[in-house]
C-alpha positions as CSV (number, residue, x, y, z in Angstrom):
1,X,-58.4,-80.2,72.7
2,X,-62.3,-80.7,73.2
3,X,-62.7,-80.9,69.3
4,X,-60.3,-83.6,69.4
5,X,-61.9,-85.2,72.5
6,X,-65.4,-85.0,70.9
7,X,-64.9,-86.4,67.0
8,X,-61.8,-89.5,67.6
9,X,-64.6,-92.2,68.4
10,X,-66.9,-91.3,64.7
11,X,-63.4,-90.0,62.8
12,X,-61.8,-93.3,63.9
13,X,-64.9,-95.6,62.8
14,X,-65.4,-93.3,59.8
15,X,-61.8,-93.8,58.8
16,X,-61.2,-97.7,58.9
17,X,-64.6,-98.3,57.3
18,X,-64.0,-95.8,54.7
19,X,-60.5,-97.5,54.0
20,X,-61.6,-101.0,54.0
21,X,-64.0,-100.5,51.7
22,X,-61.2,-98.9,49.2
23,X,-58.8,-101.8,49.7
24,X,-60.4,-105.1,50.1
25,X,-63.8,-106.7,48.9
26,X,-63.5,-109.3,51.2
27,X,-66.6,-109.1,53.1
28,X,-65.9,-110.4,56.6
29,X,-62.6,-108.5,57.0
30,X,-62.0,-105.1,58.6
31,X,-58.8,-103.3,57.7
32,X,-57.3,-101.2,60.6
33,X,-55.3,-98.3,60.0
34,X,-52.1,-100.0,61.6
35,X,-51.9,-101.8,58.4
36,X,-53.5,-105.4,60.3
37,X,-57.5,-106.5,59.9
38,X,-60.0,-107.9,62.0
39,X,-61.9,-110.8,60.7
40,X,-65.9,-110.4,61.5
41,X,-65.8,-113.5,63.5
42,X,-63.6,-112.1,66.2
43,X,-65.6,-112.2,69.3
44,X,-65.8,-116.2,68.6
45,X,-61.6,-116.0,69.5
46,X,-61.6,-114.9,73.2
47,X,-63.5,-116.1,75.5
48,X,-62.9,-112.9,77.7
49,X,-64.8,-109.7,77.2
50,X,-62.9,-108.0,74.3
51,X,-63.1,-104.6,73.0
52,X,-64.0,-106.0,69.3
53,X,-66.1,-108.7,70.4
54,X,-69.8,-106.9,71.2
55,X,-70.4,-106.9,67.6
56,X,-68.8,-104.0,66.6
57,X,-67.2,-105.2,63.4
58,X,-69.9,-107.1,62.1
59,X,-72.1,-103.8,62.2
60,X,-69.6,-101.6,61.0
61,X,-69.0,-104.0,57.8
62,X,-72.8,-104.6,56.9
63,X,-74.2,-100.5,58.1
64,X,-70.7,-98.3,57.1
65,X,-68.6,-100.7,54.6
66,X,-70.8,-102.4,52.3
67,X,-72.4,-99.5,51.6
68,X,-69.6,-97.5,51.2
69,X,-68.1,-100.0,49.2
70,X,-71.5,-100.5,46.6
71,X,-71.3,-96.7,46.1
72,X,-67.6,-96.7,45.6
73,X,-66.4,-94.0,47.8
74,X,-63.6,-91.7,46.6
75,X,-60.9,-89.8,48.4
76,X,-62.2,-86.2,48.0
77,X,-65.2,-87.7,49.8
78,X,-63.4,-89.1,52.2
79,X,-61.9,-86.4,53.3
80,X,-65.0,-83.5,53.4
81,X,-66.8,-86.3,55.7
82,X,-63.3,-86.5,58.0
83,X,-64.1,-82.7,58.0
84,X,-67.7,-82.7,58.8
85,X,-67.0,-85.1,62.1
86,X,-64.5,-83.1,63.4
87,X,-66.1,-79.7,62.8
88,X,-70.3,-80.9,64.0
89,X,-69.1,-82.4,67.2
90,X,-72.1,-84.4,68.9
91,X,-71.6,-82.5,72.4
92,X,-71.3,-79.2,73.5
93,X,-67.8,-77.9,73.8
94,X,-68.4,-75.2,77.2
């Protein structure tokens, strides 16, 4: 359960950045996994503190897409990284 615990936040970044830049080339669109997408500009919607709006997308397009997405990331790489974050979790599991 700790593994779990420790690797959803990176797996979960990992994942929709890793799909996005296999299904769109849009570059101010982020593709969630629920089959919706977040447009970059998000933050400017609400004027309420949302959970998308502290710039999260517009970093994960231009530091985990776009580079993802120049490379041209395949699925047999996709899923040895999914591994990697789940197996080297960033804490220690005592």
């Amino acid at each position: 359960m700790s593994l779990v615990k420790s690797s959803f936040a990176p797996l979960m970044v990992f994942c929709f950045a890793a799909r996005t830049a296999q299904n769109t080339d849009d570059e101010n669109v982020l593709c969630l996994c629920n089959f919706a997408y977040v447009p970059r500009d998000i933050g400017k919607a609400y004027e309420d503190t949302y959970h998308l709006g502290n710039g999260i997308v517009g970093r994960t397009l231009d530091e985990l897409v776009s580079p993802y997405r120049s490379y041209g990331i395949l699925e047999e790489e996709i899923v040895c990284v999914s591994a990697l974050i789940v197996l080297n979790p960033c804490e220690d599991l005592d």
